[in-house]
C-alpha positions as CSV (number, residue, x, y, z in Angstrom):
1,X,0.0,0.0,0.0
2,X,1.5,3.2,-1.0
3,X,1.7,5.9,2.0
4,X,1.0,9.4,2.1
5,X,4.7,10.9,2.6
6,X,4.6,14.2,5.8
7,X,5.6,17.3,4.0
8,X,7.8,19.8,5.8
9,X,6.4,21.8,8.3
10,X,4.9,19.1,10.3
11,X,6.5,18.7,14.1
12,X,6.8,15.1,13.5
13,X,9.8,15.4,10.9
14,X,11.2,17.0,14.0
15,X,11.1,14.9,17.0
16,X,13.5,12.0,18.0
17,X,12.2,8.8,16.6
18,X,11.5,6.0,19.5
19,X,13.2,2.3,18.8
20,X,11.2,-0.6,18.5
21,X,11.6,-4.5,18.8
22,X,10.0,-7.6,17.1
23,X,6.5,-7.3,19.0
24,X,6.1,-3.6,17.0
25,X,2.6,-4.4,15.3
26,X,2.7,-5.3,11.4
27,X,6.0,-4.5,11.3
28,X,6.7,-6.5,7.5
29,X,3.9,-4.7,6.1
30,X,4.9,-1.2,7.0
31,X,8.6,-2.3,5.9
32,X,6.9,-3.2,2.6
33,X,4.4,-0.3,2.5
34,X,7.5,2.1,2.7
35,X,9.4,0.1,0.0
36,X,6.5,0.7,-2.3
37,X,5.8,3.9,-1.5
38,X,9.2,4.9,-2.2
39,X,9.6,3.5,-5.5
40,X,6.5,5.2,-6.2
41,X,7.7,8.5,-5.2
42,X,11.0,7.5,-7.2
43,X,13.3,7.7,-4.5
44,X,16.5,5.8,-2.8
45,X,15.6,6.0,0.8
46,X,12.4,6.5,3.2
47,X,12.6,6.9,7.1
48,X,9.2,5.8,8.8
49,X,8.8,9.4,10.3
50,X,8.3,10.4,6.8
51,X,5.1,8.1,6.4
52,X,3.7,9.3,10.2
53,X,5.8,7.0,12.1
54,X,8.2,7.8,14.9
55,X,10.3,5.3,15.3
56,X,13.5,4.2,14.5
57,X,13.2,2.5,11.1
58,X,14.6,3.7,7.3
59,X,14.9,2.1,4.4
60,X,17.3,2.3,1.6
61,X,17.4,1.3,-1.8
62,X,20.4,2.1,-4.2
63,X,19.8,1.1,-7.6
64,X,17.5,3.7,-9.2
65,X,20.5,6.0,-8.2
66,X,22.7,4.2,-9.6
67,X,20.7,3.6,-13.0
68,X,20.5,7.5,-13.1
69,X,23.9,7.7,-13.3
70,X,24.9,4.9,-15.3
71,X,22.8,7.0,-18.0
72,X,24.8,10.2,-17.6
73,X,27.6,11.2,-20.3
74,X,29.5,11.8,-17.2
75,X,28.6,9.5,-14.2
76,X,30.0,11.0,-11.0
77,X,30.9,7.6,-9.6
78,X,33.0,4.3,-10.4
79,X,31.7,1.5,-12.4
80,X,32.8,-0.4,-9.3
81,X,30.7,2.3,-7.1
82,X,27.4,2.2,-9.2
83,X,28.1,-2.0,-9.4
84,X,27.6,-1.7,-5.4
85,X,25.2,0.3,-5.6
86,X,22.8,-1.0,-7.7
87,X,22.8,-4.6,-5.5
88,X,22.8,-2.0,-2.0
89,X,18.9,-2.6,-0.2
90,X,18.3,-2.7,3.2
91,X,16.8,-2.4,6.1
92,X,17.8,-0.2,9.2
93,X,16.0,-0.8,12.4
94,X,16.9,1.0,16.0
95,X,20.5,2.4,13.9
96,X,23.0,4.0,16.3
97,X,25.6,6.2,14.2
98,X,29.0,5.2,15.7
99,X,31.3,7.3,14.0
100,X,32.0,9.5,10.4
101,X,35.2,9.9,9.4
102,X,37.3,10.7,6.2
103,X,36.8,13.8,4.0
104,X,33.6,15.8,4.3
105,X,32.5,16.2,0.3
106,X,29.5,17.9,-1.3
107,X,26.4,16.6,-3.2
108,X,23.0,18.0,-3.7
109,X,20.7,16.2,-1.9
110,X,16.6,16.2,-2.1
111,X,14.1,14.8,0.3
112,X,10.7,13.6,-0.3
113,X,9.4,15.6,2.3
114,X,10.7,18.8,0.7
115,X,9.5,18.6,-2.6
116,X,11.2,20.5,-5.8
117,X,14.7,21.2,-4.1
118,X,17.6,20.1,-3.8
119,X,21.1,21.9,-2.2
120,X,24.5,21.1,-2.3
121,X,25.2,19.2,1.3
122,X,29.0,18.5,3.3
123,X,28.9,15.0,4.6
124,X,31.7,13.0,6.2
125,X,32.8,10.2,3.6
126,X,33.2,6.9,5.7
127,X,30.8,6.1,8.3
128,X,30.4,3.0,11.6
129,X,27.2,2.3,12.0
130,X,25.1,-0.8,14.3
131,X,21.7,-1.5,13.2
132,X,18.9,-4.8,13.3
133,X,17.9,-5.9,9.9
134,X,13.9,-6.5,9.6
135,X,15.1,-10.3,11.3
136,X,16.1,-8.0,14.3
137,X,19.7,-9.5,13.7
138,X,22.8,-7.4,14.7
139,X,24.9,-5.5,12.5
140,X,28.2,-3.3,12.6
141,X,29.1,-2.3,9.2
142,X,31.3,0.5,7.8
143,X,30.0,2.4,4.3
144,X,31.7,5.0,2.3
145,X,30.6,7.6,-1.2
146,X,27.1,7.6,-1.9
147,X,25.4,4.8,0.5
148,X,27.3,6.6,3.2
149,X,25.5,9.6,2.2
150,X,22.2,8.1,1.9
151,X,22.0,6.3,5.1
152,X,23.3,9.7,7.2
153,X,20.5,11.6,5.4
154,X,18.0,8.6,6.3
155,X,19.5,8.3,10.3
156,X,19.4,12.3,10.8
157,X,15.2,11.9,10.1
158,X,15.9,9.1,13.3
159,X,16.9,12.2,15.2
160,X,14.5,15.1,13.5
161,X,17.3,16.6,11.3
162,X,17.0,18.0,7.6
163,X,18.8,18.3,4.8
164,X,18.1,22.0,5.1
165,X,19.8,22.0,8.6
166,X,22.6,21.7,6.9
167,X,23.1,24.9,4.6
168,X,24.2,27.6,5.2
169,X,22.0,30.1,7.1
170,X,22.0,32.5,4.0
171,X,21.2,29.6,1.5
172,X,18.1,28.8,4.0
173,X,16.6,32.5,4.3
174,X,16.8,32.8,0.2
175,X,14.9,29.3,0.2
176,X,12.6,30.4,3.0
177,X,9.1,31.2,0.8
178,X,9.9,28.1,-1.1
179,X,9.6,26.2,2.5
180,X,6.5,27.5,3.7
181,X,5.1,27.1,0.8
182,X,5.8,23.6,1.5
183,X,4.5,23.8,4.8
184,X,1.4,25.5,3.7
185,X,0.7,23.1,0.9
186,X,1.2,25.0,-1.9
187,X,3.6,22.8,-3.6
188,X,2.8,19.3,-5.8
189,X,4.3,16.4,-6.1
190,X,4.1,13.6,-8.7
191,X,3.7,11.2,-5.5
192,X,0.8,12.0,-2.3
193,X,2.0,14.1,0.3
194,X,0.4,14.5,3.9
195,X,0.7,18.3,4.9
196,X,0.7,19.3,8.6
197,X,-2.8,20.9,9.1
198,X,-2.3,22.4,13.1
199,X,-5.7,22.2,15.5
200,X,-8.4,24.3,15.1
201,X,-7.4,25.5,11.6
């Protein structure tokens, strides 16, 4: 079942997602519900706050990123890179962020919750991080480039961080009106969006 993804604005993007353990109810059906409704909104990762969950769940999905590039004249990444990529899907459940390291480097990034714009973004390159996968087994793994990237931007929505946090505060006053109009839903998408409608309005 495809979900209806919160647009910016709503307090939920913002709080600190709860973890969860293997008696969370319907757990395999809201993993799958998320898988779909990211494909449908054509994207590479989907945090469970995003579809009106607070907990500590994300999914990520390489490949269409990866087939994006492989088109380009000019592919940013490694045939090797796109190669891990494309077979990179997963599951992060109660993900603790041990440590980022290595060069910070820039990318513009986009968010399915913030429709229609995208900004250049400094993330560390290497990254330690323990999650369970959807069996609730353990993992330590380290990732580096792009899945790296993709997994930081899908952990800070664990802690009620956006991409937009992280510009500078000049580059978010010039993209202010574009934001509320977010938050007052006067933006589209090609995919359904949930805006944040407060009490009594």
């Amino acid at each position: 079942m495809i979900l209806p993804i919160i647009a910016y604005g709503d307090p939920l993007l913002r709080k600190v997602a709860t973890p969860i353990d293997e008696t969370y109810p319907d757990l395999d059906k809201l993993i799958e519900d998320m898988f779909e409704t990211m494909y449908e909104a054509s994207g590479v990762g989907l945090a469970a706050p995003q579809v009106g969950k607070s907990i500590r769940l994300f999914i990520v999905d390489a490949e269409p990123f990866a087939e994006d590039e492989e088109g380009e004249d000019d592919p940013e990444f490694t045939a090797e890179q796109l190669a891990e990529m494309k077979d990179f899907k997963r599951v992060f459940i109660n993900a603790r962020l041990i440590n980022e390291t290595g060069k910070e480097w820039g990318f513009k990034e986009g968010c399915l919750s913030i429709p229609h714009l995208r900004e250049n973004v400094d993330r560390k390159a290497e990254i330690e991080i323990e999650y369970y996968d959807r069996q609730f087994k353990k993992h330590v793994e380290k990732f580096d480039g792009m899945i790296a990237r993709v997994i930081q931007h899908e952990y800070d929505h664990l802690e009620g961080v956006l991409f937009t946090d992280k510009i500078s505060p000049f580059k978010r006053k010039m993209l202010a009106g574009k934001l509320a109009d977010i938050s007052n839903g006067k933006i589209t998408a090609d995919y359904k969006l949930r805006y944040y409608k407060p009490k009594g309005k």
